[in-house]
Structures are given as structure tokens and as C-alpha cells.
C-alpha positions in Angstrom: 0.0 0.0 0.0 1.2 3.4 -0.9 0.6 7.0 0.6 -0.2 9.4 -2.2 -0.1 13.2 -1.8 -2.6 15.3 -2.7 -1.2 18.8 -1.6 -0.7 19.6 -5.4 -4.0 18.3 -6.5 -5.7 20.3 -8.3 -9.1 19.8 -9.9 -9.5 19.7 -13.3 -12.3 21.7 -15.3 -15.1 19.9 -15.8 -15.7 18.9 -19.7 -19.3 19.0 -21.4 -22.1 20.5 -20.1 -23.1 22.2 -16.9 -25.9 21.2 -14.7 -28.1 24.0 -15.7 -28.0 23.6 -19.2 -28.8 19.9 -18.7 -31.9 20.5 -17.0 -32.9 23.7 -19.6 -33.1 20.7 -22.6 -34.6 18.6 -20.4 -37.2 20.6 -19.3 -37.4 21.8 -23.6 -38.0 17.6 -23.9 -40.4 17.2 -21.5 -42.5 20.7 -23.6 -42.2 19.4 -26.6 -43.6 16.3 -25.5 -46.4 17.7 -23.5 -47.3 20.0 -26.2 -47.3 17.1 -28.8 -49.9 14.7 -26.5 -51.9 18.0 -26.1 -52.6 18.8 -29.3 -53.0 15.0 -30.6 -56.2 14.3 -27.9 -57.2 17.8 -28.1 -57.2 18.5 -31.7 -60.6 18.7 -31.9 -61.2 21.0 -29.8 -58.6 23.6 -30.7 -60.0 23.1 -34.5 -63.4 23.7 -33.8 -62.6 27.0 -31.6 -60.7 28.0 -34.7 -63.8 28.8 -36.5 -64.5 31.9 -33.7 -61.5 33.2 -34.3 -62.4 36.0 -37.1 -65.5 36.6 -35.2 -63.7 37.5 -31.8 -60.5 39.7 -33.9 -63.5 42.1 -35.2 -63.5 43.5 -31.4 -60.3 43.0 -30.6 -59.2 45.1 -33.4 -61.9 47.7 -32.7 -60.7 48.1 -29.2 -57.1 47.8 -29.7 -56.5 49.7 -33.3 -58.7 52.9 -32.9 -55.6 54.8 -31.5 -54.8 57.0 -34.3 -58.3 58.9 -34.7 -57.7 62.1 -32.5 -59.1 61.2 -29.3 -58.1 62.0 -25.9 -55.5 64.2 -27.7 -56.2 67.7 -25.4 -58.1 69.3 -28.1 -55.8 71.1 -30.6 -55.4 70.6 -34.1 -53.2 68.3 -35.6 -50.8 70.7 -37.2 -50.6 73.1 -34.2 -46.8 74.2 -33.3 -46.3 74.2 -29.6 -43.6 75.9 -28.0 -41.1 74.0 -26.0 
């Protein structure tokens, strides 16, 4: 039996991967395979909401893309200079 020293021991990099990036594609597996069973049994369902979908953008876009008609603009007209 021998007695090894240690006291110049160091400890080498470690090669590959680090922990965190492990888990981040395992955790990008476990999506993508979550998001594959969901949309194979819910198909369906998803599909058939599809047909709503140009009925419920009609108010959406109302509400969200009426923000260039002069409103709530503190009454002055459009090509008014203002002093700074």
C-alpha cells in the first residue's frame, strides 16, 4: 500500500455540459412532448374554436387599433406648433 499526496492536486475543469443547461433541454424535452400529446387528444377541440376566431379579432381590433383617430389628444389641431 502506498501513501499518495494530494497537496498539489488540483481539480480539473469539468468537460461538457453544466448542470443547468442539462436541465434547460430537459425541461425543452419534457414541452415538446407535452405540447405534442396536447394537441394529438385535443385536436378537436382547438380546430373547432378555430372557427371563432375572425369573429372574436372584429372586437379586438376595434378596441385595440382605434388609437390614431384624434381622441383623448387635449383638443388642438393636428398641425398646431407648440412651443417648448
Amino acid at each position: 500500500m502506498s501513501v499518495q499526496d494530494h497537496s498539489g492536486y488540483r481539480e480539473r475543469p469539468q468537460e461538457g455540459m453544466s448542470t443547468k443547461a442539462k436541465a434547460g433541454l430537459v425541461l425543452m424535452g419534457f414541452l415538446v412532448i407535452a405540447a405534442t400529446l396536447l394537441f394529438t387528444e385535443q385536436r378537436a377541440h382547438v380546430l373547432g374554436l378555430l372557427v371563432w376566431l375572425p369573429l372574436l379579432a372584429c372586437p379586438l381590433m376595434h378596441v385595440f387599433m382605434h388609437g390614431g383617430h384624434g381622441h383623448h389628444h387635449g383638443g388642438g389641431r393636428p398641425n398646431d406648433q407648440r412651443s417648448v
